[in-house]
C-alpha positions as CSV (number, residue, x, y, z in Angstrom):
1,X,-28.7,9.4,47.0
2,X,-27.9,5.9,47.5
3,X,-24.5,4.7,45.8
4,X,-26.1,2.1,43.8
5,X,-28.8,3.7,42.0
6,X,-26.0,7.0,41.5
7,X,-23.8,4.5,39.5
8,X,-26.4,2.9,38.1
9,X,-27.6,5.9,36.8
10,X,-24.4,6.7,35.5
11,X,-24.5,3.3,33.1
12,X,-27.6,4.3,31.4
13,X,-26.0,7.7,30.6
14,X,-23.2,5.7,29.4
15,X,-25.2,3.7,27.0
16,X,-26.5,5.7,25.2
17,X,-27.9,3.4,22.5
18,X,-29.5,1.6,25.0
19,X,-28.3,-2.3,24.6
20,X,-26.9,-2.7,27.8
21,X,-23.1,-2.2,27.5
22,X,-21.2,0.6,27.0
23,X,-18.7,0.4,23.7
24,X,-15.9,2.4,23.0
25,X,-17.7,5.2,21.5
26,X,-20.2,5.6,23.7
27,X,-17.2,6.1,26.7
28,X,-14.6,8.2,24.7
29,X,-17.8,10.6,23.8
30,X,-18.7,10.9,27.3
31,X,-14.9,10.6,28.9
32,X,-14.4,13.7,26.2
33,X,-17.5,15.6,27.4
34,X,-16.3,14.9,31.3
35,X,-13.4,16.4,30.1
36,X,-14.2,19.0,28.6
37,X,-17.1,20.3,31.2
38,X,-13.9,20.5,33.7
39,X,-11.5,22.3,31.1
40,X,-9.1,19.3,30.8
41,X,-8.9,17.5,27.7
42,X,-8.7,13.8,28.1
43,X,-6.7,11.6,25.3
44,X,-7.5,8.9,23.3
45,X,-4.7,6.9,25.3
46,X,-6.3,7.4,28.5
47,X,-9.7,6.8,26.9
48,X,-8.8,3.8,25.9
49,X,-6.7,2.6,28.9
50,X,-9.7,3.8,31.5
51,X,-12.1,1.6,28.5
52,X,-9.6,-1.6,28.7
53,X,-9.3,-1.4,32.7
54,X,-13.3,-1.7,33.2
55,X,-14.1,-3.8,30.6
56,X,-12.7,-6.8,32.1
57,X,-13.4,-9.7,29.9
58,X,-12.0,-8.0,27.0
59,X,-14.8,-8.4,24.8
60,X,-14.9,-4.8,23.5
61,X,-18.1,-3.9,26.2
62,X,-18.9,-2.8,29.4
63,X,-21.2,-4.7,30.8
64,X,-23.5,-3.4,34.2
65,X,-21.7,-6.1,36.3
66,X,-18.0,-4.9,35.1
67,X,-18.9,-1.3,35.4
68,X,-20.5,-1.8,39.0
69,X,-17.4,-4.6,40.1
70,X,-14.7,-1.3,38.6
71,X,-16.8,0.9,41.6
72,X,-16.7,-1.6,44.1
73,X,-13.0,-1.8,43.9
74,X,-12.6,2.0,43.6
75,X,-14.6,2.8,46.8
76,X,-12.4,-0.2,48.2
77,X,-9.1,1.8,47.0
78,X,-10.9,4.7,48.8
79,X,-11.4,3.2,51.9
80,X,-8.4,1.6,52.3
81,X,-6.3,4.9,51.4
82,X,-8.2,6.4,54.4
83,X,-7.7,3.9,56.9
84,X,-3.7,4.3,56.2
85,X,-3.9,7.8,56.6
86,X,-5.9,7.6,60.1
87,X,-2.9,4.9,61.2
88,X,-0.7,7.5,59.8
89,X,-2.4,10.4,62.3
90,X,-2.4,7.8,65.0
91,X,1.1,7.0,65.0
92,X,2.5,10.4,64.7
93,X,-0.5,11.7,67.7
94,X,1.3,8.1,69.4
95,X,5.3,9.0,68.6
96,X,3.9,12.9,69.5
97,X,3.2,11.9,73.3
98,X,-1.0,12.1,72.7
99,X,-2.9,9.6,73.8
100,X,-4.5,7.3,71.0
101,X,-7.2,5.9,73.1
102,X,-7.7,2.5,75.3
103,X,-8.7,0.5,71.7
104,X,-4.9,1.2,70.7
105,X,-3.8,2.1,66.6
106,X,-6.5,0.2,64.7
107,X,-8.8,1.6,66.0
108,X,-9.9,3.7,62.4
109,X,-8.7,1.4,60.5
110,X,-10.6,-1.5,61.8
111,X,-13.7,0.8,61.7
112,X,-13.3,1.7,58.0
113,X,-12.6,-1.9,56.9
114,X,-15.8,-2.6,58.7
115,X,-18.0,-0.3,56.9
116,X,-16.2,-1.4,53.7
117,X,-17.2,-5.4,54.5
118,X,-20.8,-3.6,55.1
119,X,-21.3,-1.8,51.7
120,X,-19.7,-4.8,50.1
121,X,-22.5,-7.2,51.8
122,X,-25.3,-4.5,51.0
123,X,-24.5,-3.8,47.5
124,X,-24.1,-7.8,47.2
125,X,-27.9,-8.3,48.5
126,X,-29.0,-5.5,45.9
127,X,-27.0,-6.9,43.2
128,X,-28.5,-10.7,44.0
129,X,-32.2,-8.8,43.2
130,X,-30.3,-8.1,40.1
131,X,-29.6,-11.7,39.7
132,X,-26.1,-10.8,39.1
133,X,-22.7,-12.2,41.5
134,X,-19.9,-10.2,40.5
135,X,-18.9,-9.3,44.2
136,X,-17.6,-12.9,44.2
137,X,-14.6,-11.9,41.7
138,X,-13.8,-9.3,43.9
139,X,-12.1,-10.4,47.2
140,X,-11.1,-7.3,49.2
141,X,-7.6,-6.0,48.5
142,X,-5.1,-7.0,50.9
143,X,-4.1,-3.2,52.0
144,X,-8.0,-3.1,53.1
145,X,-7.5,-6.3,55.3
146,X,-6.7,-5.2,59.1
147,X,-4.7,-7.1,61.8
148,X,-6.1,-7.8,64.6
């Protein structure tokens, strides 16, 4: 299932009165529900702190563009948490004696910040059907960036 239409689908179950945003209520129901499916209760503090941290423009809503930008940035945190763990394996397989290859220790990195910048351009160019530019607020983190 393509990433897009998975989230996307996760906003309409979020709004459950249909109006396009997600309010408080609608979220703590369904962060409470979440929570409860996988035996962990989740508090109102963290309800409200997850609710703050995606609804960007503090207006009190979450709006499609906010809730897709808040994925964007988590796959981003994602990718770029892998990428130090491959440099990680690399220099220990390096400090260990093993060879790390002719394309030296950036090698994984480099490739995961590439297929980051990829899905970023691709869900751009499905977002722009959308009529929608959030992807412009949301320059890569610098941990994602690789030296070359």
């Amino acid at each position: 299932v393509d990433e897009v239409n998975l989230h996307s689908r996760a906003f309409e179950e979020l709004d459950r009165n249909g109006d396009g945003f997600v309010d408080l209520s609608e979220f703590q129901a369904s962060m409470e529900a979440t929570g409860k499916r996988a035996g962990k209760p989740v508090s109102f503090e963290a309800v409200r702190k997850t609710f703050d941290d995606l609804d960007v423009d503090s207006d009190g809503l979450i709006s499609y563009d906010e809730w897709m930008a808040a994925q964007l940035r988590i796959k981003r945190r994602r990718l770029a948490r892998e990428a130090k763990r491959e440099t990680r394996r690399q220099n220990q397989r390096q400090s260990s004696g093993a060879s790390t290859g002719a394309l030296g220790l950036n090698r994984g990195a480099s490739d995961r910040a590439a297929d980051c910048e990829e899905e970023r351009r691709r869900v751009q160019r499905l977002m722009q059907k959308r009529s929608v530019s959030f992807l412009d607020e949301c320059p890569p983190p610098a941990e994602a960036r690789v030296a070359e």
